[in-house]
MARVO-809544 format. One record per residue: residue number from 1; residue in one letter; x, y, z of N, C-alpha, C in turn. Coordinates in steps of 0.1 Angstrom, whole numbers, padded with zeros to 4 digits. Example, Ala and Ser with C-alpha at 12.3 -4.5 7.8 and 13.67 -1.06 7.14 Angstrom:
% residues 2
1|A|0132|-0057|0078|0123|-0045|0078|0132|-0033|0078
2|S|0128|-0022|0071|0137|-0011|0071|0129|0000|0079
//
This chain:
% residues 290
1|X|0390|0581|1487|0395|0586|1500|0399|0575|1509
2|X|0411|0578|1518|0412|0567|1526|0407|0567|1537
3|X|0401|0553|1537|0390|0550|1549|0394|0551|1569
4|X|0391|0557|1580|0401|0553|1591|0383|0552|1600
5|X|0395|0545|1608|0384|0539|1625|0387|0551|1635
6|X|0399|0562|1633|0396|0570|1644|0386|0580|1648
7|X|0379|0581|1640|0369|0595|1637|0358|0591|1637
8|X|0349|0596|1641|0335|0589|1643|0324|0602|1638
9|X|0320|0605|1626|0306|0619|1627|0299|0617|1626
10|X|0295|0624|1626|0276|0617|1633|0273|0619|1613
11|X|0270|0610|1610|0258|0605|1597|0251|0596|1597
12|X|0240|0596|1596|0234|0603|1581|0233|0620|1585
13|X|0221|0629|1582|0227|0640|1589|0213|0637|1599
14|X|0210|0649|1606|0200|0646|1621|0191|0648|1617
15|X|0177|0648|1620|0166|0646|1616|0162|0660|1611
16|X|0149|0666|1600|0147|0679|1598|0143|0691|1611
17|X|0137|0684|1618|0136|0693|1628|0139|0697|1639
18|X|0153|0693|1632|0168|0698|1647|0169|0709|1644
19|X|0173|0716|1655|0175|0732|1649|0195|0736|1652
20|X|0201|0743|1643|0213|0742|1641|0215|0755|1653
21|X|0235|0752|1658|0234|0766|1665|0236|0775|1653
22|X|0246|0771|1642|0250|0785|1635|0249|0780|1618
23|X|0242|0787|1614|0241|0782|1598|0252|0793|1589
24|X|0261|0785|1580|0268|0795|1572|0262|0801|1560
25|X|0246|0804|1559|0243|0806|1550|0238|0820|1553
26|X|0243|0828|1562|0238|0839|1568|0245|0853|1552
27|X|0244|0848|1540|0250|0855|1529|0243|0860|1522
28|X|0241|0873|1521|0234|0880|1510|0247|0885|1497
29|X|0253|0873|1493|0264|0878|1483|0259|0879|1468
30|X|0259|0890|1464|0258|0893|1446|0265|0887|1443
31|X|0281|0882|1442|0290|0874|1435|0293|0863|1436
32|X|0296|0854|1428|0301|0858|1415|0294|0866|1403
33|X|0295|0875|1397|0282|0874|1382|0285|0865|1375
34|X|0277|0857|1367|0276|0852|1356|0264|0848|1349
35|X|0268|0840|1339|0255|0835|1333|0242|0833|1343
36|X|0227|0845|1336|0219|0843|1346|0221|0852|1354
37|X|0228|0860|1361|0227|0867|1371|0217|0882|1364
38|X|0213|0889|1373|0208|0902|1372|0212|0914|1385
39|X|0206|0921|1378|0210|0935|1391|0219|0949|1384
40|X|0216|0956|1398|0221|0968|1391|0237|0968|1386
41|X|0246|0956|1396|0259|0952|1388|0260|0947|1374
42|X|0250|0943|1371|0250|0937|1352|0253|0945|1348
43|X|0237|0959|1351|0235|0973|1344|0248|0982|1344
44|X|0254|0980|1352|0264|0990|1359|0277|0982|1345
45|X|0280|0970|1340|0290|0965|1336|0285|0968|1319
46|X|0274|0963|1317|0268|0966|1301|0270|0982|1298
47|X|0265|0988|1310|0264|1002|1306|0278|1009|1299
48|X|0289|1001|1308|0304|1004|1306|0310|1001|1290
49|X|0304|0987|1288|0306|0981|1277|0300|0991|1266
50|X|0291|1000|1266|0285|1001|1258|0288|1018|1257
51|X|0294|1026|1264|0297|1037|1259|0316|1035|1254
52|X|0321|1023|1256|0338|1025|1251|0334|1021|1241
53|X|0326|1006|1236|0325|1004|1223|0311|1007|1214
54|X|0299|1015|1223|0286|1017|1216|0274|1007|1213
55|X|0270|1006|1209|0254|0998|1208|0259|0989|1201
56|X|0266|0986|1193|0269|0971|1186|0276|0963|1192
57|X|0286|0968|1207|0286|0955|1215|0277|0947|1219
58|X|0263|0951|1223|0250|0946|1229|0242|0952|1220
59|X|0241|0941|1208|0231|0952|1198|0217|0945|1207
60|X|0216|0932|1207|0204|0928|1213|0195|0933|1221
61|X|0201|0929|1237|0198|0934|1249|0201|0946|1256
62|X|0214|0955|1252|0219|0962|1257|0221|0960|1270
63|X|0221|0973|1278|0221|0976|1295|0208|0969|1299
64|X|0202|0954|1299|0193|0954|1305|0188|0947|1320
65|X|0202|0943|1325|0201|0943|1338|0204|0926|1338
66|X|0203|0918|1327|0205|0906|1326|0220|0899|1320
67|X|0225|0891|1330|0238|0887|1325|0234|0877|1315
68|X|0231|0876|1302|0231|0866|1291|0242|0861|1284
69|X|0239|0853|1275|0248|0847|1265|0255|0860|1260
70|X|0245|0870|1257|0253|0884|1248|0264|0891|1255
71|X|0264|0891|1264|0270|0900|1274|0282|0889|1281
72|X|0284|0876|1281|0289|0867|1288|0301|0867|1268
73|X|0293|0868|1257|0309|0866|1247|0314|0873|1247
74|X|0306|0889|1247|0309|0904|1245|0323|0899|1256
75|X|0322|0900|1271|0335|0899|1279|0344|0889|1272
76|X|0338|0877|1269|0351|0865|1267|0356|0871|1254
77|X|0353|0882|1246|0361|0886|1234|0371|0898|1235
78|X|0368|0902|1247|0375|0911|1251|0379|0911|1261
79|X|0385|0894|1263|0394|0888|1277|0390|0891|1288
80|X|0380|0895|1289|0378|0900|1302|0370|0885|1310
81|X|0370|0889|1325|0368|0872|1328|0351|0875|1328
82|X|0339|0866|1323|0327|0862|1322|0325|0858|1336
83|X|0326|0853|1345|0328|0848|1357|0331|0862|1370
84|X|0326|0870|1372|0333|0878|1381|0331|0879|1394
85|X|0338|0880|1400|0338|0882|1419|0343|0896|1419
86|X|0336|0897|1430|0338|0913|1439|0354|0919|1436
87|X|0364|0910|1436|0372|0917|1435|0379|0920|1422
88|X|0375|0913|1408|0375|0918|1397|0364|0930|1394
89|X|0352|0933|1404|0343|0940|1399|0350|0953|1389
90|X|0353|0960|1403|0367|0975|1401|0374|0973|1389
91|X|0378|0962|1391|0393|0962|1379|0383|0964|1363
92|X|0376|0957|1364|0361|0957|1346|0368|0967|1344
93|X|0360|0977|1352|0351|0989|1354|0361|0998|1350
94|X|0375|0996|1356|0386|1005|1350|0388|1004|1337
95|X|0395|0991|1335|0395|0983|1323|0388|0988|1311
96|X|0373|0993|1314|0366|0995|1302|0366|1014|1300
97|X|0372|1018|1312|0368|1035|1311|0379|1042|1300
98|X|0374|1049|1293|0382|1057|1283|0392|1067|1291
99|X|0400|1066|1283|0414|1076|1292|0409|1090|1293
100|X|0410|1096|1296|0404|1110|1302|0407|1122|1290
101|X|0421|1117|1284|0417|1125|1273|0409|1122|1260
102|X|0413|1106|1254|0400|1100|1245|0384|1110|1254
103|X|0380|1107|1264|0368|1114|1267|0365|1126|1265
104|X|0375|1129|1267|0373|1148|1265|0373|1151|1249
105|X|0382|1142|1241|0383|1142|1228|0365|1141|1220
106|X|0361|1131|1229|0348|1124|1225|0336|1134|1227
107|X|0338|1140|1237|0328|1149|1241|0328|1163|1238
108|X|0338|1167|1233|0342|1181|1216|0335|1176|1210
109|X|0337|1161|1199|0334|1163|1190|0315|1157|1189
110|X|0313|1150|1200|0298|1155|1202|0290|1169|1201
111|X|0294|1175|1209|0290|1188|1209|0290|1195|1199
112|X|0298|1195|1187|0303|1201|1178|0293|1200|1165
113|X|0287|1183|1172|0274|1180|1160|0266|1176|1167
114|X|0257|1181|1178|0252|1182|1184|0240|1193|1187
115|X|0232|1190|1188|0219|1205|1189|0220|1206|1205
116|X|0215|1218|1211|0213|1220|1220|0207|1212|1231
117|X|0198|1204|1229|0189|1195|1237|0200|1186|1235
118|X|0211|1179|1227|0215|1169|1229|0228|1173|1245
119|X|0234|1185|1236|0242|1192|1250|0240|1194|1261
120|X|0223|1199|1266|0218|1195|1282|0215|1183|1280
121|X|0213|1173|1278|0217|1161|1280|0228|1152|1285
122|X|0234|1162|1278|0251|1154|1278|0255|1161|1292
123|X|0250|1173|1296|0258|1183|1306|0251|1177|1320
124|X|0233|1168|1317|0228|1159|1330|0235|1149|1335
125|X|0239|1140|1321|0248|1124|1325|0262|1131|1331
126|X|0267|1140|1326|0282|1143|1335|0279|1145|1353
127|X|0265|1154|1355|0263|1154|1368|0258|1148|1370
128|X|0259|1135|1367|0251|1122|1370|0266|1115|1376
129|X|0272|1114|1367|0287|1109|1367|0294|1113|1382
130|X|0294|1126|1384|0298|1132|1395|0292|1126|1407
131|X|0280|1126|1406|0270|1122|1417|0270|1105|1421
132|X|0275|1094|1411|0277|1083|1412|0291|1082|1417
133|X|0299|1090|1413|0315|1092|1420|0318|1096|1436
134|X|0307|1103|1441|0304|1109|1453|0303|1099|1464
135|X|0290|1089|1456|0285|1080|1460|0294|1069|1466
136|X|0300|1066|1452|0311|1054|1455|0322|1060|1468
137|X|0330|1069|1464|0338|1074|1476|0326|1073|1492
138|X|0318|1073|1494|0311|1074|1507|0310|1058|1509
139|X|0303|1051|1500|0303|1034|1503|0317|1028|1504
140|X|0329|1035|1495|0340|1027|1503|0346|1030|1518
141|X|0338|1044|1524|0347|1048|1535|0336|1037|1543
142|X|0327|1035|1542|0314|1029|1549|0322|1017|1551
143|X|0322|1011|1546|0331|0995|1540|0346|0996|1545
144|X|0350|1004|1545|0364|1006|1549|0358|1013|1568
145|X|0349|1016|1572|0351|1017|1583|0343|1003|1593
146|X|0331|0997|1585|0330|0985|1591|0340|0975|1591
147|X|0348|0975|1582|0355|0961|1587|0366|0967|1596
148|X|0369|0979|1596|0376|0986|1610|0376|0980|1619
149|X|0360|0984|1623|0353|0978|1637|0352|0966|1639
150|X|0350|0957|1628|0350|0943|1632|0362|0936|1639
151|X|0371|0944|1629|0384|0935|1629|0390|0943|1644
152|X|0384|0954|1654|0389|0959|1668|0376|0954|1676
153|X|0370|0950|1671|0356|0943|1680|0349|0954|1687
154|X|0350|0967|1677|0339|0973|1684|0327|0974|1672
155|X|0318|0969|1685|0302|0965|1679|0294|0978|1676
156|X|0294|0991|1686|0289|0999|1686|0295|1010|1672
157|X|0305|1007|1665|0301|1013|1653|0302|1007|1647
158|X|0299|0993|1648|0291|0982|1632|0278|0990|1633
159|X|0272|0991|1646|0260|0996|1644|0258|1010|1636
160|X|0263|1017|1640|0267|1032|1638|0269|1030|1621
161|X|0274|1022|1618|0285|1026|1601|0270|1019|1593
162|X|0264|1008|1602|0249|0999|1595|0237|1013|1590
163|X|0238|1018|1599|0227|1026|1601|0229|1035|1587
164|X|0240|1041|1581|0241|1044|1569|0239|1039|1558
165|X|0231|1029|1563|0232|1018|1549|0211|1022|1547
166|X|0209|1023|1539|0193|1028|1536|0188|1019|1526
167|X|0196|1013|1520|0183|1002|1513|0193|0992|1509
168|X|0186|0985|1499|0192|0966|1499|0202|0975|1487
169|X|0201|0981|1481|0210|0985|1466|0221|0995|1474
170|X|0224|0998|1484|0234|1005|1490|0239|0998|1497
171|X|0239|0984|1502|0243|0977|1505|0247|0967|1497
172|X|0242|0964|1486|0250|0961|1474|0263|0963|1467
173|X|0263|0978|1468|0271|0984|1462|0283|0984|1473
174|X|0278|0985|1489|0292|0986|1500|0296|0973|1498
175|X|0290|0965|1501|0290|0951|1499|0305|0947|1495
176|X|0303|0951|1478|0312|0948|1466|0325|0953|1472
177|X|0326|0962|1479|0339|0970|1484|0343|0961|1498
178|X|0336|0959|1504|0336|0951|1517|0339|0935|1517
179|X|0333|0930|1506|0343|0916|1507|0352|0917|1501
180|X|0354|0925|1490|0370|0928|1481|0381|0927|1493
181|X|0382|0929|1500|0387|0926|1512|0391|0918|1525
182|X|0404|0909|1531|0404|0900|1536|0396|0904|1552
183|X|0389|0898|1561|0386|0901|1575|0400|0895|1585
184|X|0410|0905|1593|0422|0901|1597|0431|0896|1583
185|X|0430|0897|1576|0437|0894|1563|0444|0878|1563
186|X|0427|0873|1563|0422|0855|1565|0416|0853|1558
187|X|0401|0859|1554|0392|0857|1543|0380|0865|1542
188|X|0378|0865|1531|0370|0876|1526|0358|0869|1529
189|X|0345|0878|1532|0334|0878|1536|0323|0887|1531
190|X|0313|0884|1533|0302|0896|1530|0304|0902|1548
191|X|0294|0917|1543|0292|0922|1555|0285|0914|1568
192|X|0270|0912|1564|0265|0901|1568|0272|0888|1581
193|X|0280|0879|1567|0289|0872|1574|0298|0874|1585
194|X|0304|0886|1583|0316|0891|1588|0309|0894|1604
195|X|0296|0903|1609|0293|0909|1614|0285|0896|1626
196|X|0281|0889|1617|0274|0873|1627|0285|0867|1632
197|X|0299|0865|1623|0305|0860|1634|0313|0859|1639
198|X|0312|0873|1640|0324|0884|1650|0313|0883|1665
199|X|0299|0889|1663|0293|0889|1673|0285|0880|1673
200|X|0289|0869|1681|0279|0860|1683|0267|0860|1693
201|X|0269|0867|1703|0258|0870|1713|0245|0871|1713
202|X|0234|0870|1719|0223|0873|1715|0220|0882|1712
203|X|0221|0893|1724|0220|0904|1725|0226|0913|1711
204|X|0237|0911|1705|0246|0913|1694|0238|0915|1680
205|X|0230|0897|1680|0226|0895|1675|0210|0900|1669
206|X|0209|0902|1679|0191|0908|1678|0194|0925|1671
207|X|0203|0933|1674|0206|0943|1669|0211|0939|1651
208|X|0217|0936|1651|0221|0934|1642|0208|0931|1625
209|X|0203|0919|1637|0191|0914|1628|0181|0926|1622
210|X|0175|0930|1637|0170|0946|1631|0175|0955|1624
211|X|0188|0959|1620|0195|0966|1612|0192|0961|1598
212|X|0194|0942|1600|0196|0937|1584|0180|0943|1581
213|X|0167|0939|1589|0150|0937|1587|0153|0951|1577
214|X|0159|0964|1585|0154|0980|1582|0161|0981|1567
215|X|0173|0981|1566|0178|0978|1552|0171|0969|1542
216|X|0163|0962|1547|0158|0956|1534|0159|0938|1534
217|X|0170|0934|1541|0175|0919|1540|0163|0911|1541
218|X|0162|0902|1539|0149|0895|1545|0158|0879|1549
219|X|0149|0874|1560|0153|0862|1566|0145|0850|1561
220|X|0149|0839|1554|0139|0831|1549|0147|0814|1554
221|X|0143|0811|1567|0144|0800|1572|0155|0797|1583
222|X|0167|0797|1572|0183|0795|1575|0190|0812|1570
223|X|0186|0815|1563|0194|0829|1555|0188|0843|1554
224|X|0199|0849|1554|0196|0866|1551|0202|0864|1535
225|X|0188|0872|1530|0191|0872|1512|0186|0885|1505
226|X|0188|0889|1495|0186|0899|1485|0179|0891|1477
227|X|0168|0902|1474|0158|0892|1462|0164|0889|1448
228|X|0168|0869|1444|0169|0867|1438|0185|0868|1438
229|X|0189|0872|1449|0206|0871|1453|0209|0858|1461
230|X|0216|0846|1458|0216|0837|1473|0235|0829|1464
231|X|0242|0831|1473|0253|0822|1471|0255|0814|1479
232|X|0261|0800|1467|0256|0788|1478|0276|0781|1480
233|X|0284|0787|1471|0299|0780|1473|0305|0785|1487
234|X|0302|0772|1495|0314|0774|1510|0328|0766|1507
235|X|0337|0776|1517|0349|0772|1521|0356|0770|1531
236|X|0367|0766|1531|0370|0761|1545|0378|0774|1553
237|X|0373|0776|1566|0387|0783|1568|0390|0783|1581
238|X|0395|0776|1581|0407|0764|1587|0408|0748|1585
239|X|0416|0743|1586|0420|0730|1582|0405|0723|1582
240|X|0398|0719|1578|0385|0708|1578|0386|0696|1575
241|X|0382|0681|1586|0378|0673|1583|0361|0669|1574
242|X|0363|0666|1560|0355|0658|1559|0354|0649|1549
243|X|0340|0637|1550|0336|0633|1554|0323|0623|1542
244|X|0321|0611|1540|0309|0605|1529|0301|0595|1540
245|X|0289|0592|1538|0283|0586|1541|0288|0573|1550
246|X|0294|0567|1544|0303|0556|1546|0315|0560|1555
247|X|0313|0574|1563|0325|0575|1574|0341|0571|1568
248|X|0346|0574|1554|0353|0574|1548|0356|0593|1551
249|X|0369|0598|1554|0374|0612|1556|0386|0618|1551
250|X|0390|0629|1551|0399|0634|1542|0396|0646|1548
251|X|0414|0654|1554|0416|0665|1560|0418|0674|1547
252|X|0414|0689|1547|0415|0698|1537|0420|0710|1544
253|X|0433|0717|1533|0435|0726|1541|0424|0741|1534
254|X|0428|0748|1550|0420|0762|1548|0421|0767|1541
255|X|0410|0777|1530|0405|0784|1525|0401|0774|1508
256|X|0403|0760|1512|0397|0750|1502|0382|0753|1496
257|X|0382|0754|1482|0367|0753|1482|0360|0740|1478
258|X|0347|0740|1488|0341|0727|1490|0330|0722|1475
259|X|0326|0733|1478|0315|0732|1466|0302|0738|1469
260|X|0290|0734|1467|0275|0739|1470|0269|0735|1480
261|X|0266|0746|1492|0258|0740|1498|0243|0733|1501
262|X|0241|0726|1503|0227|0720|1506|0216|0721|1515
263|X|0224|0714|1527|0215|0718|1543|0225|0721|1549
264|X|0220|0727|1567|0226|0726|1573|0217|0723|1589
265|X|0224|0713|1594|0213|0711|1605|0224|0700|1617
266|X|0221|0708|1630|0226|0701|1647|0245|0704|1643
267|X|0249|0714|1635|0260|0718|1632|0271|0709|1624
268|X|0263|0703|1618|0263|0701|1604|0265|0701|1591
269|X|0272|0703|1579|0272|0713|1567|0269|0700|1558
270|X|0257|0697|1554|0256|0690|1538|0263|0692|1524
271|X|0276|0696|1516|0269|0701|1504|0275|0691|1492
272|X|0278|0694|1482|0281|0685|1471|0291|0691|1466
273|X|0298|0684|1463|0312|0686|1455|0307|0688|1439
274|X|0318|0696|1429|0321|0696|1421|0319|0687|1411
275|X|0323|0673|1418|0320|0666|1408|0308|0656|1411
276|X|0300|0662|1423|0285|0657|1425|0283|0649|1435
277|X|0296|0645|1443|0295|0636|1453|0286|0646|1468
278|X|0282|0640|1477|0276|0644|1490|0285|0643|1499
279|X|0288|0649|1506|0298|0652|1517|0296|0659|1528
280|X|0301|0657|1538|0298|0667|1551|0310|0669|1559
281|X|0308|0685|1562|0319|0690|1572|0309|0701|1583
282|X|0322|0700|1592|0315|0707|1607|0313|0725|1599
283|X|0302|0723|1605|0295|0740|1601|0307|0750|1605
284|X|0310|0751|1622|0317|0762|1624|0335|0762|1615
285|X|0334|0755|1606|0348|0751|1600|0346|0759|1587
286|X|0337|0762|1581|0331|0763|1567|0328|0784|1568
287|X|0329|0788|1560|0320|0801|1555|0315|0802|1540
288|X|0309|0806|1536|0302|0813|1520|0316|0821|1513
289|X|0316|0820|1502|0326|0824|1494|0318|0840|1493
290|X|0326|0851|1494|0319|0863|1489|0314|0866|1474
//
């Protein structure tokens, strides 16, 4: 990087027990999946895999909530990307569903060799089907009406649209629909994110926080997280200066991704690059990738 005298940031970073104004780690994001990940999005993608092509795609593990080696060839053999973000989630999910007449084809000739207990069975999972269909159409209008409000700065129905949110797995699921989506059609965000820093206020904020506590979020230091959920890739968004040890700098433009974050401390962003270097840029410049 080329070295200059005009720019001066404060390194090394400030001592541990400075307290930052704004940490970007305020992200409870499920995405990307991949190797390693778990949740009801695995279960929700295996499950798919496993009625277009049946139990020998996942003869192992099946639907078991764990994104493994089995489940990460199974997609790479059937092009599908192993790596997914929120906004591939939908596309899988189409991708794998049988055309509506193959189904109906499929579900004749079940029945046809079928006993009776297998046919109330089959007649539960359809009103199962319905009932998860219901579901989804209500979490995208939810999702589609908070980033409404954000993006017209009205606070009082973030609150209003939050309060329909009842546990950490319904927020998961709006989630997926809610960063699929740009905020001002600039960058995508979790809800979370979106909602902290649209309303910065205290007052804003204290509501808010209570909404995340009642849903389920929990606060652990610097972050709001889902258990065993934490994404750490920030990005720029807007132009960012930064930055190595040695006050050596390099401008990046917006929506660059930086790499992993580390700390963050006196408005500050620690994280490491890609290829393992340490670097720092100004916190309010940076967000979490959704």
């Amino acid at each position: 990087m080329k070295k200059t005298t005009s720019y001066n940031p404060v390194v090394p970073l400030p001592p541990a027990d400075a307290v930052p104004n704004y940490s970007p780690s305020y992200t409870p994001s499920v995405f990307p999946l991949k190797l390693k990940s778990k949740g009801a999005y695995v279960t929700t993608i295996q499950l798919a895999l496993i009625k277009k092509y049946g139990a020998k795609i996942l003869p192992r593990n099946g639907a078991n909530g764990d994104f493994g080696t089995e489940l990460q060839s199974a997609l790479i053999s059937l092009n599908l990307p192993h790596v997914i973000y929120a906004i591939d989630y939908d596309n899988i999910l189409t991708a794998l569903a049988p055309p509506k007449n193959e189904s109906s084809s499929n579900t004749t000739n079940q029945n046809s060799s079928s006993t009776k207990n297998d046919q109330s069975k089959s007649n539960g999972s359809n009103q199962n089907q319905t009932t998860t269909a219901k579901q989804k159409q209500t979490f995208k209008h939810i999702a589609l009406k908070l980033k409404t409000a954000i993006e017209n700065n009205h606070f009082s129905e973030c609150i209003k649209e939050l309060k329909q949110i009842k546990s950490t797995d319904e927020y998961v699921l709006i989630n997926a629909y809610f960063s699929s989506e740009k905020i001002d059609g600039l960058l995508k965000m979790s809800i979370v994110t979106a909602l902290l820093r649209s309303f910065p206020s205290d007052s804003d904020q204290k509501q808010l926080n209570s909404q995340f506590y009642r849903i389920g979020l929990r606060y652990n230091s610097s972050q709001w997280s889902l258990s065993g959920i934490d994404s750490k890739t920030i990005v720029t968004v807007q132009p960012a200066k930064v930055w190595d040890e040695n006050k050596n700098e390099i401008v990046v433009p917006r929506s660059t991704i930086l790499g992993e974050f580390i700390r963050a401390k006196n408005g500050i962003c620690e994280f490491r690059t890609l290829d393992g270097k340490k670097l720092y840029v100004s916190i309010h410049l940076i967000a979490y990738m959704p």
